[in-house]
VEXGU-60495 format. One record per residue (C-alpha): residue number from 1; residue in one letter; z, x, y. Coordinates in Angstrom, 3 decimals, decimal comma, m for minus. Layout:
BEGIN
+-------+------+----------+----------+----------+
: rokol : doba :       up :     east :    north :
+-------+------+----------+----------+----------+
:   NUM :    A :        Z :        X :        Y :
...
+-------+------+----------+----------+----------+
This chain:
BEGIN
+-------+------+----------+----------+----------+
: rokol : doba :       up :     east :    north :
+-------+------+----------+----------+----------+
:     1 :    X :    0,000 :    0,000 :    0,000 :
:     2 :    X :   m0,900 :    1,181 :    3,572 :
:     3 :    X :    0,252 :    0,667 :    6,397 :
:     4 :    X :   m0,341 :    1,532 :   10,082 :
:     5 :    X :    3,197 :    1,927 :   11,852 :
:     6 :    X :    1,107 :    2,869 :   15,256 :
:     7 :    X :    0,479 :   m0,410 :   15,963 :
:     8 :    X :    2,256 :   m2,427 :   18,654 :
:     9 :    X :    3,621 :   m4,736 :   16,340 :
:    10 :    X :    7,116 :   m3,899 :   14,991 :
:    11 :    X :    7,884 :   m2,373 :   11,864 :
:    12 :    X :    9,585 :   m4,749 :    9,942 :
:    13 :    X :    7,219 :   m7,557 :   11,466 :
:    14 :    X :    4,303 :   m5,734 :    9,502 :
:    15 :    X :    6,197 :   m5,483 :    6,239 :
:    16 :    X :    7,136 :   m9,525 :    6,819 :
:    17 :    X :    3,419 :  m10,129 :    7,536 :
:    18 :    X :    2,875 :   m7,837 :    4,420 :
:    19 :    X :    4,552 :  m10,337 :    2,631 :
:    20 :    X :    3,260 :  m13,298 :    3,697 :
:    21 :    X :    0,022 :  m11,814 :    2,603 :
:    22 :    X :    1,527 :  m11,394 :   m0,845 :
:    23 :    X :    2,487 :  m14,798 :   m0,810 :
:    24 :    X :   m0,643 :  m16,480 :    0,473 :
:    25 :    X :   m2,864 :  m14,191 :   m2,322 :
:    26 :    X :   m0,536 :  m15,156 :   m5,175 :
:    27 :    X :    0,116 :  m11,810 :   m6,009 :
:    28 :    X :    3,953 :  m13,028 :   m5,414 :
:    29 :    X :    4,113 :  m16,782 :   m7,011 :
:    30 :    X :    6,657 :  m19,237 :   m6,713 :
:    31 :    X :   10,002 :  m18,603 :   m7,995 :
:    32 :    X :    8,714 :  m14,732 :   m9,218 :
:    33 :    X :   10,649 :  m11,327 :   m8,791 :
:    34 :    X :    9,788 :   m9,489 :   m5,768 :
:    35 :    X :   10,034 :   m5,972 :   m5,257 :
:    36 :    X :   13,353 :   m4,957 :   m4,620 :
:    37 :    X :   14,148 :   m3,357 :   m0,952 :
:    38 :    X :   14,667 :   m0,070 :   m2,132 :
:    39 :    X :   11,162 :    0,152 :   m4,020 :
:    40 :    X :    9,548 :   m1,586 :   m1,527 :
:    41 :    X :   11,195 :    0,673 :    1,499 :
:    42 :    X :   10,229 :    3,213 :   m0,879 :
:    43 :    X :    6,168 :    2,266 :   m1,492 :
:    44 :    X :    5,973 :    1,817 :    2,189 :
:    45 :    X :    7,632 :    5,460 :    3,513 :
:    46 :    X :   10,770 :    3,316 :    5,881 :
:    47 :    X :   14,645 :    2,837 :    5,514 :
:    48 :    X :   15,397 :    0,181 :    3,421 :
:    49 :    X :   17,445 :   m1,753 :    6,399 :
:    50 :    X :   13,873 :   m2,144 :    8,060 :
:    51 :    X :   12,941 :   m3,618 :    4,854 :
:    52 :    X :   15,999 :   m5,923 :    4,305 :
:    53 :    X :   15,075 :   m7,080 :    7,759 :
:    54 :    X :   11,924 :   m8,093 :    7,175 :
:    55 :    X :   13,764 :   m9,966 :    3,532 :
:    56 :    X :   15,770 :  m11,686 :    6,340 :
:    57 :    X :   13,432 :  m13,180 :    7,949 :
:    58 :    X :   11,117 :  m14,048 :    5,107 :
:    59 :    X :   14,242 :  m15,931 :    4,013 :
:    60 :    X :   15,409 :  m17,597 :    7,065 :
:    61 :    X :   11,647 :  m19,186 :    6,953 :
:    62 :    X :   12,675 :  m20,084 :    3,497 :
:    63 :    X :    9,532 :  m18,195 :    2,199 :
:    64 :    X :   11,823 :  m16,018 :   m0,188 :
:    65 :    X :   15,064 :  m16,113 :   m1,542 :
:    66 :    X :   18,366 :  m14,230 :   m2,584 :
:    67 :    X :   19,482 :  m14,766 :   m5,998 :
:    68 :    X :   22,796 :  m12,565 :   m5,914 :
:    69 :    X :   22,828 :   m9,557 :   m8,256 :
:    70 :    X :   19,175 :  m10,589 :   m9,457 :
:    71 :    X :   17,179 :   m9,857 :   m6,375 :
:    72 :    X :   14,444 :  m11,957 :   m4,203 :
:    73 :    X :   12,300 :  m14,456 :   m5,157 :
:    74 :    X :    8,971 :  m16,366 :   m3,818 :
:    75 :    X :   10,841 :  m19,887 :   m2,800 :
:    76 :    X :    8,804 :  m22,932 :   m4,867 :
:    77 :    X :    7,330 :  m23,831 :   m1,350 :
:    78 :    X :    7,038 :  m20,384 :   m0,029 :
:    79 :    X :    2,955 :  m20,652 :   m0,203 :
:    80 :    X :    3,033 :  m23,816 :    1,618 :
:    81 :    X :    5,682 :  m22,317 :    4,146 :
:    82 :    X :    3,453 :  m19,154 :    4,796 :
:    83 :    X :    0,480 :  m20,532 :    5,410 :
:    84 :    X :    2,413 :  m22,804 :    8,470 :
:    85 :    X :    3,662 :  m19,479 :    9,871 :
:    86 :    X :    0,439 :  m17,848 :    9,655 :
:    87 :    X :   m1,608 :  m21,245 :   10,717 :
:    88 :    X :    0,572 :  m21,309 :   14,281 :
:    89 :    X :    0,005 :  m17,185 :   14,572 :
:    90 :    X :   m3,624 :  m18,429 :   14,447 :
:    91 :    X :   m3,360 :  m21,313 :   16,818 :
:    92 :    X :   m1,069 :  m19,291 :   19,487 :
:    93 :    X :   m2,647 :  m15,632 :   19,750 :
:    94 :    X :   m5,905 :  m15,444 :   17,439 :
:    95 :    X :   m7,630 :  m18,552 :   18,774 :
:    96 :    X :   m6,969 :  m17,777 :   22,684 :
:    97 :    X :   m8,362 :  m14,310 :   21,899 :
:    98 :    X :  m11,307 :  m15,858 :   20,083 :
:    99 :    X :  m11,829 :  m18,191 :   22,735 :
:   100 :    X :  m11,552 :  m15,835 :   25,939 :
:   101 :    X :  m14,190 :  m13,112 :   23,769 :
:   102 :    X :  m16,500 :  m15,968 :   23,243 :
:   103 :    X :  m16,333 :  m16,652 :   27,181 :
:   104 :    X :  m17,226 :  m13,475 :   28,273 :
:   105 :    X :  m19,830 :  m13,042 :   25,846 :
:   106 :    X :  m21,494 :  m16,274 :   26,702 :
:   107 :    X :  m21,278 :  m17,234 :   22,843 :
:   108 :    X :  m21,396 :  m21,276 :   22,858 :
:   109 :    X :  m19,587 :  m23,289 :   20,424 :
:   110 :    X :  m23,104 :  m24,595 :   18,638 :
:   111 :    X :  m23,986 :  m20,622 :   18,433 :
:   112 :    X :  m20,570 :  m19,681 :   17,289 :
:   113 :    X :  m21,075 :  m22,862 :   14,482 :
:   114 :    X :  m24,546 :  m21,386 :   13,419 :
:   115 :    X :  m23,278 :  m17,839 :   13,611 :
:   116 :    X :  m19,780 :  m19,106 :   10,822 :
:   117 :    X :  m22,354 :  m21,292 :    8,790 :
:   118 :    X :  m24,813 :  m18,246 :    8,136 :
:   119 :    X :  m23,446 :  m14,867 :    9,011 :
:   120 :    X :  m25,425 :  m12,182 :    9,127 :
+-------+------+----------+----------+----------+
């Protein structure tokens, strides 16, 4: 796994997003063993707090949870969950980007259509 800790976004925000993509792929299913902190602070080269952080706030949006002594696991509706966080990430900082780019390059919304229906 790779990751690029230059970017503006905060550590343990990219190893939460990681996760979410983990979730949304099904390479973590519902109710299945995640890696632990340690081997996933580990894989990724950070302190496993920054990790455990990132846990936290998987769990708080009930994506994941603690089972105590057995480790984390991908909450039944953790798919559904992740997919909600990642849909209003879309609405609130992809699409306003998307829009503003297709302003200033004078892209309409019929070419933009055409251009999604048959890319090139």
């Amino acid at each position: 796994m790779s990751m690029d800790f230059k970017e503006p976004t905060a550590i343990y925000q990219q190893i939460a997003d990681y996760g979410l993509d983990q979730v949304l792929t099904g390479n973590w299913s519902a109710n299945e063993r995640i890696p632990s902190v340690r081997k996933l602070a580990g894989e990724v080269g950070v302190n496993p707090n920054t990790v455990m952080r990132a846990f936290d706030f998987l769990d708080r949006e009930g994506i994941i949870y603690n089972e105590r002594g057995k480790g984390f696991f991908v909450s039944t509706d953790g798919k559904a969950k992740a997919q909600s966080i990642r849909r209003q990430q879309f609405i609130n900082t992809t699409l306003p980007q998307l829009a503003h780019e297709l302003e200033l390059l004078d892209i309409s919304h019929d070419e933009l259509l055409a251009l999604l229906n048959n890319p090139a």
